[in-house]
N, C-alpha and C positions, 0 to 999 in steps of 0.2 A: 504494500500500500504506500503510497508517496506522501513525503512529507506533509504538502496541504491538506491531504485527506484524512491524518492523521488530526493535523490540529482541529482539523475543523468538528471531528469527532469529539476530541476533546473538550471544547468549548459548548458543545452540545450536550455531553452529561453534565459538564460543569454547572451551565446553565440550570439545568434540569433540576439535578438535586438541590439548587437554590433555591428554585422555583417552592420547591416539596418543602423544603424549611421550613420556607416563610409559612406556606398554608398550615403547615402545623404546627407553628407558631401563634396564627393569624384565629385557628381555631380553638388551641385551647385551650383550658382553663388556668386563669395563672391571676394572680392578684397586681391589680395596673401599679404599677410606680411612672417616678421620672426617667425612670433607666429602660423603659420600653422602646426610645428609638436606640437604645444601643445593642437593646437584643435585639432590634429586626437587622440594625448593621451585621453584626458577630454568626447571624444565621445567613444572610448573605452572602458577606466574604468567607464563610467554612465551606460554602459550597463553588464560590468562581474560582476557588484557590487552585482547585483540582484543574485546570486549565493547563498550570505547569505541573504537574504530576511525572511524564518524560524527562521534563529537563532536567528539575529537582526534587526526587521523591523524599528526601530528608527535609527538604524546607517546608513544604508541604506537611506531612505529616507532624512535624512542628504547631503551624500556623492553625490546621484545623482541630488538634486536640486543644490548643489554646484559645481558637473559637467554641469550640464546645466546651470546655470549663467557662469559660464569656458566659455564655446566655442561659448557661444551666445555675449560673452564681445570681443572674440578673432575675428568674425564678420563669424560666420559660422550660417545660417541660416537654422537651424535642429529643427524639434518638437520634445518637451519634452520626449519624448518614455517613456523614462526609468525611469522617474519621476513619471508618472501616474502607470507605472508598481509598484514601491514603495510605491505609497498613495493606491495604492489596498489591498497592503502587508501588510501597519500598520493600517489601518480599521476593515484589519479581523483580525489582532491580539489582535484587543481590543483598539488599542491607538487614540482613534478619536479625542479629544480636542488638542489634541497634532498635527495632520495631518490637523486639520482644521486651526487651528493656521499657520503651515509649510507652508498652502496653501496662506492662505492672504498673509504671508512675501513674497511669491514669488510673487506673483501678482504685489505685491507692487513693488520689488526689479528690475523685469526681465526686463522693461522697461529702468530704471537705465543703465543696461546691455548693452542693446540695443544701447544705447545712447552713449555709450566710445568703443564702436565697429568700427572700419576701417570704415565704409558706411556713408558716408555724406547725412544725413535723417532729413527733416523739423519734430519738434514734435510732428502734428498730425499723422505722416507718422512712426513715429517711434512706441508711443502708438497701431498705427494699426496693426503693425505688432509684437506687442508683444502680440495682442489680440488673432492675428492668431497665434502665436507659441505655445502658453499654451493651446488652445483651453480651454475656461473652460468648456464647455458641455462637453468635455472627462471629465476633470481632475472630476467633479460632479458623472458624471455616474461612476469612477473608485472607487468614495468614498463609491457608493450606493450601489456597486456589494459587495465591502468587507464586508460592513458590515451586506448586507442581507446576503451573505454567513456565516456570524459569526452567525446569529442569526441563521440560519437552524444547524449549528453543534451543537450549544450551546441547540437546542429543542431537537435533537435529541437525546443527550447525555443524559438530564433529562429524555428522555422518554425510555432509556435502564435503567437508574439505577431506576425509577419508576419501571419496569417491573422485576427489579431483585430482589429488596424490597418488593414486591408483593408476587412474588414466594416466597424468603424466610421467608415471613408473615403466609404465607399457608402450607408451609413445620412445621413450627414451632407450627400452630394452630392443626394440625394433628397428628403431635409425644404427643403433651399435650394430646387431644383426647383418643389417642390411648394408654398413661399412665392412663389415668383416667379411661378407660374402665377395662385397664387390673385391677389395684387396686381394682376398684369397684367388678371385678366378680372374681376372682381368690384368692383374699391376703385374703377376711376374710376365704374363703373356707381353704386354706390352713393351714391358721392359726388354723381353728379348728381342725384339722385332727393332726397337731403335736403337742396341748395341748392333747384332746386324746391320740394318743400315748403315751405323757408324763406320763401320769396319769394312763394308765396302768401299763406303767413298772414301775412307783414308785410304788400303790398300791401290783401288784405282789412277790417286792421286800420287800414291807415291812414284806407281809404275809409268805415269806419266801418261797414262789414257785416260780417255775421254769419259767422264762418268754420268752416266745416261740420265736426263733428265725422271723417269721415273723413278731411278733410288734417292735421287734429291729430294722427290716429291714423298716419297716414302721415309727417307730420314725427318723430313719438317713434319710430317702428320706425325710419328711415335713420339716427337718433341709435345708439338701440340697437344696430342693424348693425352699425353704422361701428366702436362701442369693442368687439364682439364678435370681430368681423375681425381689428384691431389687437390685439386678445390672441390669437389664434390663430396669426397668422403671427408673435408673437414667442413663442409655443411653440413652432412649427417651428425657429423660429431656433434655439432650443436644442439644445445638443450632445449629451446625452440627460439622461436624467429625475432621474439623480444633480445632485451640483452641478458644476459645469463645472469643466476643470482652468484653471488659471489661473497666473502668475508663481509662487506660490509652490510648484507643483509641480515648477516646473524643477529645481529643483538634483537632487532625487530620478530628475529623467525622464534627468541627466547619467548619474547615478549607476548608474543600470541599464545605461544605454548601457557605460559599462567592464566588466560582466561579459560583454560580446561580444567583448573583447580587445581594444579600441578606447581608445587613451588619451585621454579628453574630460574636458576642463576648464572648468571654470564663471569667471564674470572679471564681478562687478556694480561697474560703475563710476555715480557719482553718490548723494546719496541718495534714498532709498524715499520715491516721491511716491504718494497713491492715484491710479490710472489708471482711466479706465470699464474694465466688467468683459467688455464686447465687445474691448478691447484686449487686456487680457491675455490671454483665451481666442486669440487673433489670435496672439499672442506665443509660447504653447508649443505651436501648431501648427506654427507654423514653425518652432522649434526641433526640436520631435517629425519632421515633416517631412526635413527637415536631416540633422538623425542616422539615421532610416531609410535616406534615398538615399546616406547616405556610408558604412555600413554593409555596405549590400546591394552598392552597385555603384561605391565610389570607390576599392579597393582600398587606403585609410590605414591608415596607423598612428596619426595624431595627430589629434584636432578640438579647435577651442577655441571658446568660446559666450560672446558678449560682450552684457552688458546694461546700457544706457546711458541713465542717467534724466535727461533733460534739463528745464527750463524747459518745454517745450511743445512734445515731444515725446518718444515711448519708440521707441529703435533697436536693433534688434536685428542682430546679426551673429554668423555661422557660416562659420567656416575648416576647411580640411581641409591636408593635403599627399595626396593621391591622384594617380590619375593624369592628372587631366586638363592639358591645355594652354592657353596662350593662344591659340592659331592652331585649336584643336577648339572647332566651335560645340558648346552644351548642345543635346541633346534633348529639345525638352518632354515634359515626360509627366503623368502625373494631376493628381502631385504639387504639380508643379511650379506645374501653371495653378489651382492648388487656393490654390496661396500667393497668388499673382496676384488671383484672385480678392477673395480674404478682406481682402488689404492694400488694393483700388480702395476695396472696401465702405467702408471707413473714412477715405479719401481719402487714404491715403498711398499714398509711393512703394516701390520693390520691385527689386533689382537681385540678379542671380545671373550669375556669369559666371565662368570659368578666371581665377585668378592668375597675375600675367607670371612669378612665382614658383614657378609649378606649385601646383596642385592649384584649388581650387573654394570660391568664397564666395557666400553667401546675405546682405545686408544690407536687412532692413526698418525704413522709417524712419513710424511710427505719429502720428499727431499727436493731442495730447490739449491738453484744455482749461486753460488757465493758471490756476494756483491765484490766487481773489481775494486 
């Protein structure tokens, strides 16, 4: 849904629930003072508030228990509407220790309320009727609804970018394939045909005869070939058509990783040398790598991502605490011989194995060319 059709939603419960205050306000019974236009204000603004509810479910949630203490103190006998509409708000936004907290104080507070309100009410009669005004079976069900909703957006979210990491897993396993085919069957054929070539027109030349315009034309085609090839299969190599992601997308590719609940921390030790750009591409796959399988299948709570610029060479290392053991072999899986792979290419080494500490590390160690 796009953003104006979101606000304008917005503005239209907002409204609405305003609307509802007021009449239940307007209807009922309550002893007049001077302070009635302030309870029509406080039943008002507890319901437009919810307009910003997206932008800021903490302010909100603020502003409409503090309008409902308002009008409940001024002796207008209204249920909390707009309140439960804001602990819905900050649930699914994420902030539940916070909304759970907001809820006790009201609990605690509203009776308070109650109590300095116009209505001469014995205290059991007062409690009761702060029991009825908060209902807490709403205010409970509006906490459950937010945050089952958070949790369906938040599954579903991982299971598009599962499914896009996927494809581009197999997009990637394919273009390799498909350079290795071509390399395999095509480069040495070629290759031989324009040292042949070669080797006639120099013997020709040497002998001092005449060398026939078709081995000419046949030495410049196997030339031609050959840099046609080698640009081809290093477009295959390519990760696709954008620019590749590279070192400095990692800190961002951490960053995403913790909105899955996963606390990942970034750690660059040394400093920022330029690495070839096959490297780094090598480097936030295995990171990217890493964080998916500890994600999906390590059961953690914690990863840490260590990036270590050395002299003449770049190491990368990924921890977890999950649950694997020392005495549990790994199972390879795509992923995994995917790392494997990518690290031989560039002649490093490649170590994944259980911590004797519990949980599971990935350390590739990349070799780059020494700066002159």
């Amino acid at each position: 849904m796009s953003r104006g059709r979101l606000a304008a939603r917005d503005w239209a419960i907002a409204v609405g629930v305003a609307g509802a205050l007021l009449v239940a306000g307007l209807s009922g019974q309550h002893v007049p003072t001077s302070l009635d236009p302030l309870g029509y204000v406080l039943l008002s603004a507890g319901g437009l508030v919810l307009a910003a509810r997206r932008r800021a479910p903490v302010t909100v949630l603020a502003v409409t228990a503090l309008c409902a203490l308002g009008y409940q103190a001024v002796g207008f006998e209204v249920p909390v509407v707009a309140y439960l509409f804001a602990v819905y708000s900050a649930v699914r936004a994420g902030h539940r220790i916070l909304t759970v907290a907001s809820a006790v104080l009201m609990m605690a507070v509203l009776p308070l309320a109650i109590l300095v309100s116009p209505h001469d009410w014995l205290m059991g009669e007062a409690f009761t009727q702060s029991r009825d005004v908060l209902q807490l079976a709403w205010l409970i069900a509006a906490g459950a609804a937010g945050e089952a909703l958070r949790q369906a957006e938040r599954r579903a979210d991982e299971a598009e970018r599962t499914r896009e990491e996927a494809a581009l897993r197999r997009a990637d396993e394919e273009r390799l394939h498909i350079a290795r085919e071509l390399h395999d069957s095509l480069t040495h054929q070629i290759s031989v045909i324009k040292v042949q070539a070669e080797a006639a027109v120099h013997l020709a030349g040497k002998r001092g005869e005449q060398v026939p315009e078709t081995m000419l034309a046949i030495r410049e085609a196997g030339r031609e070939a050959a840099r046609e090839l080698r640009a081809t299969l290093e477009a295959l190599r390519e990760d696709n058509k954008n620019p590749p992601h590279g070192l400095d997308h990692v800190p961002d590719l951490v960053q995403r990783t913790r909105t899955t609940g996963l606390d990942a921390k970034l750690t660059i030790v040394g400093s920022r040398n330029d690495v070839p750009a096959a490297v780094g591409r090598t480097a936030y796959r295995i990171v990217q790598e890493s964080l998916t399988n500890i994600t999906r299948h390590a059961a953690a709570a914690t990863a840490s991502v260590r990036i270590d610029y050395r002299p003449d060479a770049l190491v990368i290392r990924v921890d977890d605490d999950g649950k694997a053991t020392p005495h549990a072999a790994p199972t390879p899986g795509v992923g995994l011989l995917g790392m494997r792979e990518r690290v031989a290419a560039l002649g490093g080494q490649l170590l994944a194995a259980p911590r004797s500490e519990g949980g599971f590390t990935v350390q590739a160690e990349l070799p780059v060319a020494p700066t002159p």
